[in-house]
Every structure is written in structure tokens, then in C-alpha cells.
C-alpha positions in Angstrom: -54.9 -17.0 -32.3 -54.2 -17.4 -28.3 -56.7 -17.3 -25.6 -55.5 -14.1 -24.9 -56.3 -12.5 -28.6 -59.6 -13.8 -28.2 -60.2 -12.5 -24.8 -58.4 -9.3 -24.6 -59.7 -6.1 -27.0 -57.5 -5.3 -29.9 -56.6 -1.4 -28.3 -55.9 -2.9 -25.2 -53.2 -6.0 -26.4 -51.9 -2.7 -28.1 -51.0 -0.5 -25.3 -48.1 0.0 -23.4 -48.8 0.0 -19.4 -48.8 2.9 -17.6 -45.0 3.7 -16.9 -44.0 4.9 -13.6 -40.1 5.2 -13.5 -38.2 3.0 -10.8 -37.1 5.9 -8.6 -35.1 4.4 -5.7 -31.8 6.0 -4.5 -33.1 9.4 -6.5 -33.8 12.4 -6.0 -37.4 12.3 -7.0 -38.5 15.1 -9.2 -40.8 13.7 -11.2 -44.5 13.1 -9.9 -45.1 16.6 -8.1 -45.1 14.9 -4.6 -45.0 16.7 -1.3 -41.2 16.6 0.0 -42.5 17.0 3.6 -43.7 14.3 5.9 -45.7 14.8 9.0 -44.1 16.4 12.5 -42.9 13.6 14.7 -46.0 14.4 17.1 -48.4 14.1 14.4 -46.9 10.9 13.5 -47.2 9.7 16.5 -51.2 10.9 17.3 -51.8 9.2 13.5 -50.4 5.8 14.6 -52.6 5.9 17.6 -55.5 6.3 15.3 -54.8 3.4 12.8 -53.9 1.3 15.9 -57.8 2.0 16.2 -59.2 0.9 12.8 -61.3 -1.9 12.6 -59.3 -3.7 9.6 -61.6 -7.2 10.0 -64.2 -4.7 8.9 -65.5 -3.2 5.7 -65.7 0.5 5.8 -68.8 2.1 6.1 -70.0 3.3 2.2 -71.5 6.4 2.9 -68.2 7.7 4.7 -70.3 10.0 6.2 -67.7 11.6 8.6 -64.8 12.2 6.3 -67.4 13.7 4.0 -68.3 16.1 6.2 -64.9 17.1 7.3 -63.5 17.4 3.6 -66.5 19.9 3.0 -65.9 21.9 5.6 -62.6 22.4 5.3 -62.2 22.3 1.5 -64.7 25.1 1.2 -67.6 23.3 -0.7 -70.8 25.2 -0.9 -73.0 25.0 1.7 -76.3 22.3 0.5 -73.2 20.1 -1.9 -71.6 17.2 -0.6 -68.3 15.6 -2.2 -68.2 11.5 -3.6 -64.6 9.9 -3.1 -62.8 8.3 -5.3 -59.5 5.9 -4.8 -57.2 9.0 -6.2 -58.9 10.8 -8.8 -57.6 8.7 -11.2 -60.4 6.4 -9.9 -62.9 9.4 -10.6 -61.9 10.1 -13.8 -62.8 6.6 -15.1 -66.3 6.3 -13.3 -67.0 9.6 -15.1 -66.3 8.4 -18.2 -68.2 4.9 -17.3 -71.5 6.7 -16.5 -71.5 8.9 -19.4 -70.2 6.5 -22.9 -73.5 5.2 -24.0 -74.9 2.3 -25.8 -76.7 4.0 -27.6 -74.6 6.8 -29.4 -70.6 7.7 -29.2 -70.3 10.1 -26.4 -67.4 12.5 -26.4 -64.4 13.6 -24.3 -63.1 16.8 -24.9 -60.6 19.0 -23.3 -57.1 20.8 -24.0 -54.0 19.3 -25.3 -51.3 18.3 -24.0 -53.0 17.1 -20.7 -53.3 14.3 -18.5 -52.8 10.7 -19.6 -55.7 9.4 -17.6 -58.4 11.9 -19.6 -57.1 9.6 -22.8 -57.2 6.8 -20.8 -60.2 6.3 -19.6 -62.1 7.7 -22.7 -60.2 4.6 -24.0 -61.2 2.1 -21.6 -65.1 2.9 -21.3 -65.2 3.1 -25.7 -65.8 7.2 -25.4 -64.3 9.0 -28.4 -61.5 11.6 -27.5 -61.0 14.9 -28.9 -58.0 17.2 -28.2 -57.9 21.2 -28.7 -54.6 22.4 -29.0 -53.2 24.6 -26.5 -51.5 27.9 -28.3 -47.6 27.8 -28.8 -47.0 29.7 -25.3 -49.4 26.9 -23.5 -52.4 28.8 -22.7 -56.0 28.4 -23.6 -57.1 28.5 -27.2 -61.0 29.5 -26.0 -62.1 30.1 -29.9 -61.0 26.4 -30.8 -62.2 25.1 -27.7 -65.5 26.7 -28.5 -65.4 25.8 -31.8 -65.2 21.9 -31.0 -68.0 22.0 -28.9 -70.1 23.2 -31.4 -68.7 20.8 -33.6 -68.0 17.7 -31.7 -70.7 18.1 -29.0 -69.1 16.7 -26.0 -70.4 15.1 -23.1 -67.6 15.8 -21.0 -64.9 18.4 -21.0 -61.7 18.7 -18.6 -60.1 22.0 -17.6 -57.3 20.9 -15.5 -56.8 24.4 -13.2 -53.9 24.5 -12.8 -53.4 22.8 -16.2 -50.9 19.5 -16.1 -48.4 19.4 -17.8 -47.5 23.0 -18.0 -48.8 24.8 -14.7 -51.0 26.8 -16.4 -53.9 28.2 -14.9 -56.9 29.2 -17.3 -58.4 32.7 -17.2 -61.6 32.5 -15.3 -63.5 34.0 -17.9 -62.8 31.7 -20.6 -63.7 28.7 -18.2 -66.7 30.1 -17.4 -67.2 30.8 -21.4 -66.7 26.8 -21.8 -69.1 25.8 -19.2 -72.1 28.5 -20.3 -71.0 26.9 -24.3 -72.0 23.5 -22.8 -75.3 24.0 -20.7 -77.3 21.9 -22.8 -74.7 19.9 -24.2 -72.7 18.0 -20.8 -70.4 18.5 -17.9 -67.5 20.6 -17.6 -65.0 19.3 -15.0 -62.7 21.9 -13.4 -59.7 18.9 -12.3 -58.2 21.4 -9.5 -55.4 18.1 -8.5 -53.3 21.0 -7.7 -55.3 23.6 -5.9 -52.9 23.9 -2.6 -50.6 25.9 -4.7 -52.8 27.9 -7.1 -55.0 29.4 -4.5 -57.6 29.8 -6.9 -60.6 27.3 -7.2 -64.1 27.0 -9.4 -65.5 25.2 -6.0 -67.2 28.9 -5.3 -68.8 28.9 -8.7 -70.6 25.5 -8.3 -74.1 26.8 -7.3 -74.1 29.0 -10.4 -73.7 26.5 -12.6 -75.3 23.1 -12.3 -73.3 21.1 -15.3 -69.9 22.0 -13.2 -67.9 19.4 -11.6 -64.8 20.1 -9.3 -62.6 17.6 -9.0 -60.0 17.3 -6.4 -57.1 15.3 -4.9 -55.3 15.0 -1.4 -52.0 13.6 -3.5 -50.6 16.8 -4.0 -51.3 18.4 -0.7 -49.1 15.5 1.2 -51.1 12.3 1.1 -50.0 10.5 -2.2 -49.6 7.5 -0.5 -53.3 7.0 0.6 -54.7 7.6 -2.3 -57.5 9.9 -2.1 -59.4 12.2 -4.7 -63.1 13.7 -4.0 -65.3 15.6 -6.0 -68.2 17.9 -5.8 -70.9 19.1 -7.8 -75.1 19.1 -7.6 -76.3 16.6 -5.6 -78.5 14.9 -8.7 -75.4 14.7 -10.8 -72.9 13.2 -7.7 -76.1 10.4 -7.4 -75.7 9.4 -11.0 -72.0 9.1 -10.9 -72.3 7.3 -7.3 -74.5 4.5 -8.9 -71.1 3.5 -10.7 -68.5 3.5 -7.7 -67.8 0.5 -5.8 -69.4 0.7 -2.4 -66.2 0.3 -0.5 -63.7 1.8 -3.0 -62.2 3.6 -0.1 -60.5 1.6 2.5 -60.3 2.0 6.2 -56.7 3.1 6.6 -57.0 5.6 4.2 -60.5 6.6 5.7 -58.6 7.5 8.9 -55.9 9.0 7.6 -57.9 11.6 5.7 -60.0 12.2 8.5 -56.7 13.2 10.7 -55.5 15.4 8.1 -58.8 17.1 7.6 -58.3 17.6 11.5 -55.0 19.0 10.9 -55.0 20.7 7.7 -53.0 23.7 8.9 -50.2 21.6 8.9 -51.0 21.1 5.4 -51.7 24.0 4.6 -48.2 25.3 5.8 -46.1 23.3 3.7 -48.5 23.8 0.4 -47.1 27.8 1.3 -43.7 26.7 2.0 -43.4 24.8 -1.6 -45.4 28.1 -3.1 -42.2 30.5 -1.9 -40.2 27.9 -3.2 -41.1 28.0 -6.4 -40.6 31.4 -7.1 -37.2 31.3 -6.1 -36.9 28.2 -8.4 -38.5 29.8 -11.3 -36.1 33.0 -10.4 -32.9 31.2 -10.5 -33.9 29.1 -13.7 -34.4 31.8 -15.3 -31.0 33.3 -15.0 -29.5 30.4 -16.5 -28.5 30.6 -20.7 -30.9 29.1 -22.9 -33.4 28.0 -20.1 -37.4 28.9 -20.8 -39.9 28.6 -17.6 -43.0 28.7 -17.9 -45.1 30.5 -15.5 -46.5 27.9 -13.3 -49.6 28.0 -10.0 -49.1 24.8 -9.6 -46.1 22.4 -7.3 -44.1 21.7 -10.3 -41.9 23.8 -13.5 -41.8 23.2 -17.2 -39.0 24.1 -18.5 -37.7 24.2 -22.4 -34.2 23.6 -23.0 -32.4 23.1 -26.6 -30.7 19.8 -25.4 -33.6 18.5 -23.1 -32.7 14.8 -24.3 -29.1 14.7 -23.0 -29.3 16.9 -20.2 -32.4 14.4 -18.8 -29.9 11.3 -19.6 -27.4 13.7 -17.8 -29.5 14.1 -14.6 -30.2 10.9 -14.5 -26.5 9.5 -14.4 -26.7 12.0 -11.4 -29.5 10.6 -9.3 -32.0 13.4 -10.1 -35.5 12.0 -11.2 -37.4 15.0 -13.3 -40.5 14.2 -16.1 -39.2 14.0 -19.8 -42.2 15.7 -22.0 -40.1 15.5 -25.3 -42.4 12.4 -26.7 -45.9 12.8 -24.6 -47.1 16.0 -27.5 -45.2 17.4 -30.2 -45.7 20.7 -28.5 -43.7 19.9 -25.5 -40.5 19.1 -27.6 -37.4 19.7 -25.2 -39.3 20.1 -22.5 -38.8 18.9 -18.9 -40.8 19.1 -15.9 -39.1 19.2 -12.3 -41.5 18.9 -9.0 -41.3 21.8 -6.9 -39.6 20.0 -3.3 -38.0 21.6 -0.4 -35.4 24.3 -0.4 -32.3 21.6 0.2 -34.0 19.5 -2.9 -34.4 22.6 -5.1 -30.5 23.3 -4.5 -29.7 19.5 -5.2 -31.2 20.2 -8.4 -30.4 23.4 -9.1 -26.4 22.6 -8.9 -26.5 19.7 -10.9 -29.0 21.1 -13.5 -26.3 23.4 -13.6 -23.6 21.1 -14.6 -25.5 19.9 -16.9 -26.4 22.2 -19.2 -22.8 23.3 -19.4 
């Protein structure tokens, strides 16, 4: 036995990394990014800023500034702050760090297929996982999920609203169902990564019920590149989960960044409603084409079911055009592709050699 067996967990040595698919000289389709970068003025303001930053320095923890700027322009109740996270992928593991326990196995429960990093980090901080099914036409199954509370008695449940991978959003009524089913049982997080294009949130609903979390991200609004997630939620519960985050997990660049685009998040804002238009004309055309299923999405990005999903990914692939295959993430996403939302000369790069290659 090597240093490393000894050292390194059993589950761990047998996972496979976290794949992220080389995508340069492609059209890149598959990771719901913003197509749009800022206006050549706005660069130019933003370089004057991080010419600014004090990068000999450690940022300030408390982050008091951008804090206050992300709630008042995010909409976050009035009395409820927000803790940042480095993406929410960061925030997703210090959940599930401050609530597995020593004691007893604590539970993770939410609706399947979903997001890797709900598995993941269940995974990582020894928090058992349970998945509920989604129904075969990808919405909410609210008797099992209520069912598996009762049974499993989770600390944590995810509702991803819009739901990844299928751009789903959950009736508000069976959410709200979920989080009155697990009052005295945990947390319910409402993951809203992709808010900018649902234009729905639960961020209203947070003084009404005290075991809700909302759960954000700036990735899909424009900034994937700095790495940002927040989230909000009664200021006793953001305490606990701040007793777990590094003091300065968020860095000084991307500090600055955020603040500028909380300063500017008309801009934002703009091109969240430009992508929105776009993918209804998306969803219209795919539609029209033989043997094509779309499922109805709020969110920047289009599942699609196909009989030939396999070869016409290989297919688009030979072609330069990046999109997500599904096929072996869940059995219930068999054939299944899903293609980022981008601009309208991106959509129609797709859309013609989709085209060719379902033929």
C-alpha cells in the first residue's frame, strides 16, 4: 500500500475529477455563460478601478461595501444581509461542512437529476445523499419529495429555481409545501444560480420563513470569470454558516469587480433580457425541427431530447460547437443535450449546424 492509499480516503482515490471540456477554438455552448462582454466604456472605467486595488493587501473580511450594494440591488429584505462565497460552488460545500455532524449522519436531500456539486459536497464533508426523482416530463414529484422527508429527515434540501439541468422552474406552491414540511426538521435552499432569466425569486419570501436560504450567483448574469456567489437568509443562520468560511475567501479583484457591476447592473440587466428574447426564438425554431423535444426552460440554457443525441454531439463537435451531453449524468436524461442560450449570431451558428446534423 502507497503513501497515497494511506493518506487519501477510499471514495476520494475513487473519483474521477471534476471534468470541464477543453473548449478552445469552439463555439462554447456548454456552461450557460453570458456571450456578452462589457461596453468598451465600461471597460475602460473598470480598468481604472482595479488599477486602484490594493493587491499587497488582504481584503477586508466583512466586505462590508459590496454587501451592501448586492442587497440593494439584488432585492434582499430589508433587516437580511447576504455572506459571499468564491462562486456558489464554495457555498454549497461550507453548507454542507456546518451541517454533517459528529454525532449522527446528517442528510442531503433534493430532486434528481441536479447539480453535481449537491452530490459533491455531501461527499466530501461525509453527509449522506438522497435523490427524489423528478417525474418523466422533469417537473417536481412534491408527494415523493414529501415523502422522503418524512422518511429520511434531512438537514438540508436544494430546490434549484430554475432547476439545472432541465430549466425547470418549480411551482411556488409546492416549494413553499417543502419548506413548511421541514420547519422542525432543517433548511431548505432555494439555489436561484439562474435568476436573471427566470424573473421569479424566493428572496421575497425569506422573512416568512426562517429555515429558507436563497442562494445566488453573479456567473450567470456576466461575471463567471470572477467568481462570485452570495447568499441570504436570517441573520442567526448566515452567523453559523460564516463561522466556517475562510476570512478572506474573496479576493480584492473580484471585490471590485462586483462592486462596479452592482453600480452598473442595468447593463446587466439588459443583456440577461436580451438572452431571455433569445431563447424563445431558440426554443421556437427547435421546435420546428423533426424529432426534436424542448423542454420548457426560465433559465439561459435548453434541454433538448433527440433519438441520436450520441452522434449528433460527436457530430457537433467535429463542427466546433461545444453543447453539454446529459446522456450518462441520470438515466432520465437519456439522449439529451443541453445548449447555452448565447447571442443571436451564436444561436444561428448553432442552429444551422444543429441542422446538418440531425439530417
Amino acid at each position: 500500500m502507497s503513501f497515497i492509499d494511506q493518506a487519501i480516503r477510499p471514495d476520494i482515490r475513487a473519483m474521477s475529477a471534476y471534468a470541464v471540456a477543453e473548449s478552445e477554438g469552439f463555439l462554447k455552448l456548454d456552461t450557460m455563460e453570458n456571450p456578452y462582454t462589457l461596453p468598451d466604456e465600461l471597460k475602460t472605467e473598470l480598468g481604472q478601478r482595479l488599477a486602484n486595488v490594493a493587491l499587497n493587501r488582504y481584503p477586508v473580511p466583512s466586505y462590508t461595501r459590496l454587501k451592501a450594494k448586492i442587497c440593494r440591488q439584488m432585492g434582499v429584505p430589508q433587516g437580511y444581509g447576504v455572506m459571499l462565497g468564491n462562486g456558489s460552488d464554495e457555498l454549497i460545500s461550507l453548507i454542507a461542512q456546518a451541517c454533517a455532524r459528529k454525532d449522527m449522519r446528517a442528510t442531503m436531500l433534493t430532486p434528481v437529476p441536479c447539480f453535481a456539486m449537491y452530490v459533491l459536497s455531501a461527499q466530501f464533508a461525509g453527509m449522506d445523499f438522497v435523490g427524489v426523482p423528478l417525474k418523466a416530463d422533469f417537473t417536481l414529484d412534491i408527494d415523493a419529495m414529501l415523502e422522503a422527508i418524512e422518511k429520511h429527515h434531512p438537514t438540508v434540501v436544494y430546490l434549484a429555481q430554475p432547476h439545472n439541468p432541465t430549466g425547470m422552474l418549480f411551482e411556488e406552491q409546492d416549494v413553499i409545501r417543502i419548506i413548511k414540511a421541514m420547519s422542525d426538521k432543517g433548511i431548505v435552499i432555494s439555489d436561484e444560480a439562474y435568476q436573471p432569466f427566470a424573473e421569479a425569486s424566493f428572496m421575497p419570501h425569506l422573512p416568512d420563513y426562517p429555515n429558507l436560504v436563497v442562494m445566488r450567483t453573479v456567473s450567470k448574469l456576466g461575471l463567471a470569470g470572477i467568481r462570485l456567489g452570495y447568499m441570504s437568509a436570517i441573520p442567526e443562520l448566515l452567523a453559523e454558516f460564516d463561522k466556517v468560511r475562510p476570512p478572506y475567501n474573496i479576493n480584492v479583484l473580484t471585490e471590485a469587480t462586483a462592486e462596479f457591476a452592482m453600480d452598473h447592473i442595468d447593463v446587466f440587466n439588459g443583456q440577461a433580457a436580451i438572452i431571455r428574447a433569445e431563447r424563445s426564438k431558440l426554443t421556437d425554431a427547435l421546435r420546428q425541427l423533426p424529432g426534436v423535444e424542448v423542454f420548457t426552460s426560465r433559465a439561459n440554457f435548453l434541454l433538448i431530447r433527440l433519438p441520436n443525441a450520441e452522434a449528433v454531439f460527436e457530430k457537433l463537435l467535429a463542427r466546433k460547437i461545444l453543447v453539454k451531453n446529459m446522456g450518462k449524468m441520470h438515466a432520465s436524461l437519456h439522449n439529451c443535450l443541453r445548449v447555452t442560450v448565447s447571442s443571436p449570431e451564436e444561436n444561428r451558428q448553432f442552429l444551422d449546424q444543429f441542422k446538418a446534423c440531425i439530417q
